[in-house]
N, C-alpha and C positions, 0 to 999 in steps of 0.2 A: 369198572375202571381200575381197583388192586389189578386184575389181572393183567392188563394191558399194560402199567404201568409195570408188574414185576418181567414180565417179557422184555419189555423196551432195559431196563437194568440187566438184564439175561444175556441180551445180545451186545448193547455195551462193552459189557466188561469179556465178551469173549473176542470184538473184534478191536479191542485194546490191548487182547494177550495174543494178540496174533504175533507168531512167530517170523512174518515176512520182513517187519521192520519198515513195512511201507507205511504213510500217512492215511490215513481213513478216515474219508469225510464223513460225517452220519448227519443227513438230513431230514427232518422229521415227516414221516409219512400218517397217512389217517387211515388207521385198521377201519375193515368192511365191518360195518353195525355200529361204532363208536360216532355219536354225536358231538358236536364241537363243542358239546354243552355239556358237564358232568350229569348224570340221571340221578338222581335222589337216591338215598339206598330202601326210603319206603314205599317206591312207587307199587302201586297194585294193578293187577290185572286180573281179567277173566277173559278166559278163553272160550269163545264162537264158534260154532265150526257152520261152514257154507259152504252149498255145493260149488266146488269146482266152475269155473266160466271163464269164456278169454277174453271176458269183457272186463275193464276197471273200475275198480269201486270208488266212488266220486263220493270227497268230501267239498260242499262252500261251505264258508264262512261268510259272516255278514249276507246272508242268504238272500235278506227279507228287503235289500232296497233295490233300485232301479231291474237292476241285472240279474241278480240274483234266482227267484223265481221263475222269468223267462228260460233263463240258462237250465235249471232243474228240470220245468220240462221237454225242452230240446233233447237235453241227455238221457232221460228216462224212455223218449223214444226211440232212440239210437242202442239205448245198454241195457234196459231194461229198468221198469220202476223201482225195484227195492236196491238196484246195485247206485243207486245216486241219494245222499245222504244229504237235504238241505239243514244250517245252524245260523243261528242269532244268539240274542239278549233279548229279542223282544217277544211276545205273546202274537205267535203267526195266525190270520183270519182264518176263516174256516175251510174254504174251499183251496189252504196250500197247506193246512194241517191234515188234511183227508186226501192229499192230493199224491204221497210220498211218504217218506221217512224222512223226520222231523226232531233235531234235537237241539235243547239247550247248549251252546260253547262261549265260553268267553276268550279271545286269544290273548288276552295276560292273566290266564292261568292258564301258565304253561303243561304242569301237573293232568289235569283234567284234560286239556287239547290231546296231549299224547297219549292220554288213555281209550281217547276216541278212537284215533288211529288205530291204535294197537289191535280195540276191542273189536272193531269193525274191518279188520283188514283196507286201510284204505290204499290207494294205488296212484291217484290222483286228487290230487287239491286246487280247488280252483279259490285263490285267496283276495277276497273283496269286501273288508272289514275296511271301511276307511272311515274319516271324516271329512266332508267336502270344502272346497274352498272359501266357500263365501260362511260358512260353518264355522271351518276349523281356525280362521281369524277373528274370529268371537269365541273364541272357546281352547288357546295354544295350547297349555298342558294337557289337557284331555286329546287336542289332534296329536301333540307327539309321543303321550303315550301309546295309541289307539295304533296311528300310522306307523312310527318307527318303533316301540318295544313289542310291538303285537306282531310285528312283521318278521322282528329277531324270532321270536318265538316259534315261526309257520317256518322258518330258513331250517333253525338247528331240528326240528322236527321230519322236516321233511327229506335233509341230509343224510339222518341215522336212519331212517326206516325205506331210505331209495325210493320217494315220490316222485311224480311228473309232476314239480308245481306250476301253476299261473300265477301271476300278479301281474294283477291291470296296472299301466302309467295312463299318461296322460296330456293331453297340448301345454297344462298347468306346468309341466316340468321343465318347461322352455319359461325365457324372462324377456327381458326388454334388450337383450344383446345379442339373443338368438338371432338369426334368420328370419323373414318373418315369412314372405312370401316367392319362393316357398322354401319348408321347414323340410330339411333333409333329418336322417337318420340321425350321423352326428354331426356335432356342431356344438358350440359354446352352450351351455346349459347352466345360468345363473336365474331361477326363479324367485319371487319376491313374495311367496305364501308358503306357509307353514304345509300346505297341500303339496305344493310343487318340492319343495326341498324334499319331501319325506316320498315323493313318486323318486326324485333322480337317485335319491339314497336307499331303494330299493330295486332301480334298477343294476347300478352298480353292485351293492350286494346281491343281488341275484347272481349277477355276471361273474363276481370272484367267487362266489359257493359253486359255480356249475365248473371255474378253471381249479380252485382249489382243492374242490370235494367230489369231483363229477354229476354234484347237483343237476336232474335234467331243468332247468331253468326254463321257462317262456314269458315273454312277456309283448304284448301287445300297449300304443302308446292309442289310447281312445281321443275321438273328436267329442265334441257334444252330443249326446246322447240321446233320441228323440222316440218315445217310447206313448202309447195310446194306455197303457196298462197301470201306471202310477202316475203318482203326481208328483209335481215338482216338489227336488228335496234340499236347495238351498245352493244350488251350484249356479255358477256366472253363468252358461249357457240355459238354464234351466226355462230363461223366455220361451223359447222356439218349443215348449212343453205348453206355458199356461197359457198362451196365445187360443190354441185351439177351447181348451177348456171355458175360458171369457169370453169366443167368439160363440159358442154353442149358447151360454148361459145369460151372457149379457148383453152379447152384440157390441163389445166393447174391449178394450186393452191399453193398458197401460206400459210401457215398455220400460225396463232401468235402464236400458243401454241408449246409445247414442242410433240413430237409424243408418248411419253408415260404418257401423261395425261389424266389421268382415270376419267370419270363425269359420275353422270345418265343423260339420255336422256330419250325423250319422243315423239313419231309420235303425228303429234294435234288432231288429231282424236280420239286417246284415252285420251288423256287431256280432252277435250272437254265431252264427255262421262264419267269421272269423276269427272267432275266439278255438270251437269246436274245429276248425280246419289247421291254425296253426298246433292244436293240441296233438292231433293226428298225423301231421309233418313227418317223415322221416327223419330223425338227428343231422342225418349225413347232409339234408338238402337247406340245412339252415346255416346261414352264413353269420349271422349275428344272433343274439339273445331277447333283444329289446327292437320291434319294429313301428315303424309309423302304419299305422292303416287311414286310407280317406274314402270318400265317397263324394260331399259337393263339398260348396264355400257358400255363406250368401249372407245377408245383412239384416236386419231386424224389416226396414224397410222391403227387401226383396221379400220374403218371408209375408209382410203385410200383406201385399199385391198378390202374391199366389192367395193366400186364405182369401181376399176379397173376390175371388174367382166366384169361390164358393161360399159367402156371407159376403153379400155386396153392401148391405147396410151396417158391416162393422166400421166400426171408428175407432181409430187408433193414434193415442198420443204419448210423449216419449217426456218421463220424469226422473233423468238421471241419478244413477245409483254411486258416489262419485269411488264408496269402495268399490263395487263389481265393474265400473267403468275403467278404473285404473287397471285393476287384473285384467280384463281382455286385452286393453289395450297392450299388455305385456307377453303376449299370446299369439300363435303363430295364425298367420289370416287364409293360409292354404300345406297341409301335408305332401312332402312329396314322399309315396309310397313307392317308388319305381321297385325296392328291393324284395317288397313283399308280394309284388305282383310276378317280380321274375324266381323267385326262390320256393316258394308251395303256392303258386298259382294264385293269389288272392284277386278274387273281381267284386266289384259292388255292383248290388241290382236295381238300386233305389237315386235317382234322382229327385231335385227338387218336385216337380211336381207331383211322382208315382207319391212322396214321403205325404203331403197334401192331401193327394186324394183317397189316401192310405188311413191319415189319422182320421179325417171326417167320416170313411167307412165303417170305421170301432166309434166313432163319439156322436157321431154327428145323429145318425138315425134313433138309436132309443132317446136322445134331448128332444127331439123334434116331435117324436109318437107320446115323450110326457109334456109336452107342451100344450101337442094340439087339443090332448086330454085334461 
């Protein structure tokens, strides 16, 4: 930073002694490698060396929840296993500790984040450290450290060193003045969780680091997220998850929401698949920075009726959550993706019922083979 700074002093005072007598505006530009962030003067480094490939080296963050994991092996197939790098805070099981390259990050240490980078060559970041909704209103200070100074952290990092970043938003970014049905690109965005402010306030910084700094910025805005691989981690849509797990285990469910509460959802395979496709985009073919993606809509009730296809003796009853029932209810009940479909081609493969008979094909047979046992 002396350097930069004695430069910017250098040119100054010589286009103040310019001889023309004309007025000279001098508006501040950002040298290539300087981050919007001063660098420490004790940072350390160690130097890697790796062969050559024109593949990018993949860092997540927040590795180990929903997405995370699925997403590592998508990209390990696609780029190969050691060029995708999964991180946490937490202690990963064994078969994603054996499964990759696997390291400790925390993103409010900034210090340590960027030495990751550095040490690893990284090229891409796909940033998914959050705290969820119905989480992060039990727990504010730690959601907006977590969400918003952990996200400053992954911006100025990802600025200085010219990453491709991600960061996921989300339907939570939308509030009760939004649009509901259906929820365009943009539109009024006043959300009423600590989740949602800190998705809208990272899509926007995203969006000024990619005009200010030429940040490659992406950002996808996620439906409910329905995945056979984890279990639910505390989010409002999180039902349309433990439904299947309680219909396998107990023949029974319990629902927080109200049965005509309408959300997008998403099977994670197609998430997955549009995270990896907007990442691969050409720049020139994207029109905005932050897109909706959908697949269906459907209600706790609709949702019941499909799983009773397939456990016709489940019983299902509904015990209002009156916090997670207010956040949906502030929540868009249909995405309109039209721009993402015409801009890199976005299609979904999974309808309601493929999503059904999708989860019961991962859950449903090894519960039934330890049951009959």
């Amino acid at each position: 930073m002396p350097i930069v700074k004695n430069v910017s002093r250098a040119v100054s005072q010589l286009l103040q002694s310019s001889g023309c007598g004309c007025g000279i505006s001098i508006v501040p530009v950002r040298c290539i490698g300087v981050s919007p962030r001063q660098v420490a003067s004790d940072a350390s480094f160690h130097s890697v060396s790796f062969s050559e490939s024109d593949h990018p080296r993949v860092l997540i963050t927040g590795g180990l929840g929903q997405l995370g994991v699925g997403l590592a092996k998508l990209l390990r197939k696609r780029f190969g296993k050691n060029n995708v790098i999964l991180s946490d805070i937490r202690k990963p099981a064994d078969n994603v500790f054996y499964s990759g390259p696997f390291i400790y990050a925390d993103i409010l240490d900034y210090k340590n984040l960027r030495e990751i980078v550095v040490n690893n060559r990284i090229t891409w970041l796909f940033h998914y450290s959050a705290l969820l909704s119905a989480v992060g209103e039990a727990n504010v200070p730690l959601a907006r450290a977590v969400n918003i100074t952990g996200l400053h952290n992954v911006l100025d990092i990802a600025a200085e060193h010219n990453l491709r970043l991600f960061v996921p938003s989300t339907i939570g970014a939308f509030g009760p003045t939004s649009p509901r049905d259906p929820t365009p690109d943009l539109c009024i965005q006043r959300p009423r969780t600590i989740y949602g402010v800190s998705k809208v306030h990272a899509e926007l910084m995203g969006e000024y680091y990619h005009y200010r700094y030429g940040l490659d910025f992406r950002c996808l805005r996620y439906p409910g997220i329905i995945s056979a691989d984890s279990q639910p981690g505390g989010g409002t849509t999180d039902y349309a998850v433990q439904i299947f797990h309680d219909a396998i285990k107990m023949g029974k469910f319990q629902c927080n929401l109200k049965p005509d509460t309408r959300l997008p959802m998403m099977y994670i395979d197609d998430c997955l698949k549009a995270t990896l496709e907007v990442m691969e985009a050409p720049a020139e073919a994207l029109t905005m920075r932050t897109y909706n993606i959908s697949a269906m809509s459907f209600t706790p009730e609709e949702l019941a009726q499909e799983v009773q296809k397939h456990v016709p003796e489940l019983q299902v009853t509904y015990n209002v959550d009156e916090v997670r029932q207010a956040i949906a209810d502030s929540w868009p009940m249909n995405f309109d993706d039209r721009n993402a479909r015409r801009d890199w081609g976005w299609k979904h493969d999974y309808d309601l019922p493929e999503l059904v008979t999708t989860m019961f094909s991962f859950l449903g047979s090894d519960s039934r083979i330890a049951q009959a046992n």
